[in-house]
C-alpha positions in Angstrom: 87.6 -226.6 157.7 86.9 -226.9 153.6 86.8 -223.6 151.9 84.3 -223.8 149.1 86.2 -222.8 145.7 84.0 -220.6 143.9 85.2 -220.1 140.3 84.5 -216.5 138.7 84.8 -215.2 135.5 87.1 -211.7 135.4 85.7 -209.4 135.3 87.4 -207.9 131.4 85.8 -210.9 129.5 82.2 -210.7 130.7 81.6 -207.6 128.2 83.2 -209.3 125.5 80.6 -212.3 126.1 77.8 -210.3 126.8 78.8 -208.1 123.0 79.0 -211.5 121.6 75.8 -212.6 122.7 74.1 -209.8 121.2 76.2 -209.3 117.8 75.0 -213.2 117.2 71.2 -212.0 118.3 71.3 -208.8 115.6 72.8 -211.3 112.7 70.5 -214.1 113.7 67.4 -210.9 113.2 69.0 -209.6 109.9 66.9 -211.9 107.4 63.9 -211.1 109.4 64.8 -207.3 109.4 65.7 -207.1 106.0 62.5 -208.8 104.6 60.7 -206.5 107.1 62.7 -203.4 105.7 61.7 -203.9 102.2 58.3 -205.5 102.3 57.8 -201.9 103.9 59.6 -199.6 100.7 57.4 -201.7 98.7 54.1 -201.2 100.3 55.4 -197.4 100.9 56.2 -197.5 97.1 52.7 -198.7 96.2 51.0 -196.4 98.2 52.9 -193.5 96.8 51.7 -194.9 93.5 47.8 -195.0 93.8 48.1 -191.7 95.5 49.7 -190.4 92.4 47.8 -191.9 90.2 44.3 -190.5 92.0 45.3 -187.4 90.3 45.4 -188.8 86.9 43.5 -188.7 84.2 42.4 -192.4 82.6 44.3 -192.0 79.3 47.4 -190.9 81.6 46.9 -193.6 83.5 47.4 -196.0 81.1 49.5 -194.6 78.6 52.5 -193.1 81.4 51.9 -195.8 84.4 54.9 -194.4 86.2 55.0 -190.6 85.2 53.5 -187.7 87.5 50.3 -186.5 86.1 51.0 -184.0 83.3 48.2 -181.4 84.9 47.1 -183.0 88.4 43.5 -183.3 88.2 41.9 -182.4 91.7 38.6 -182.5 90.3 38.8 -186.4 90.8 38.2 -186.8 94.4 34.9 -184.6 93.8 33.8 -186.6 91.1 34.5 -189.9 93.1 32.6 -188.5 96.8 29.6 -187.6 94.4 29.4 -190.3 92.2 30.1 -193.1 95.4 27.9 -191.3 97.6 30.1 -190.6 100.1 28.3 -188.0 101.9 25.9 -190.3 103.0 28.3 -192.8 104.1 30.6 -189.8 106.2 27.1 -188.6 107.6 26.2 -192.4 109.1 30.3 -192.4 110.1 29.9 -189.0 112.5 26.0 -190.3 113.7 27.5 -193.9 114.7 30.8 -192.7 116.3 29.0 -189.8 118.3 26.3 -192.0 119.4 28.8 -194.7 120.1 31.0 -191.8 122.1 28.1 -190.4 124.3 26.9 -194.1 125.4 30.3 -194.8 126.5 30.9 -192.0 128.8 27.5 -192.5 129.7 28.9 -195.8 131.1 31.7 -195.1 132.4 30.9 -192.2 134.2 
């Protein structure tokens, strides 16, 4: 009769491995995390910026780029829905999407 030799790890060094696995994981992820990171501060950054500068005056925003608007000028977004038209355009928004909303459970009742 052969007895089969079966060779085990102990048990103590399979966390070590298993740690080491993962630390080598996380560092080979860093570059891809860090780019990730701050392509994300920068598109928060810029974001931050044209909502800033919405409340802005045109000589403001071009003489203090990077300043907060000395009187924040609300009146903007007024002048921008009348002047685009924008009532129109949220009007054929609500007509499409409840149209669009109805048919559906229509369907899928």
């Amino acid at each position: 009769m052969t007895a089969s030799a079966t060779v085990s790890t102990p048990a103590s060094t399979r966390p070590r491995r298993m740690n080491r696995d993962r630390w080598k994981r996380l560092l080979k992820q860093l570059p891809a995390y860090l780019i990730l990171g701050l392509w994300a501060l920068f598109t928060i950054f810029v974001i931050g910026w044209v909502v800033v500068s919405s409340f802005k005056t045109n000589a403001e925003i071009f003489r203090d780029v990077f300043k907060l608007p000395a009187e924040w000028q609300w009146t903007n977004y007024a002048k921008a829905w009348q002047a685009a038209n924008f009532a129109v355009y949220f009007q054929n928004s609500v007509i499409v999407t409840t149209v669009s909303v109805i048919f559906l459970l229509a369907i899928s009742a």
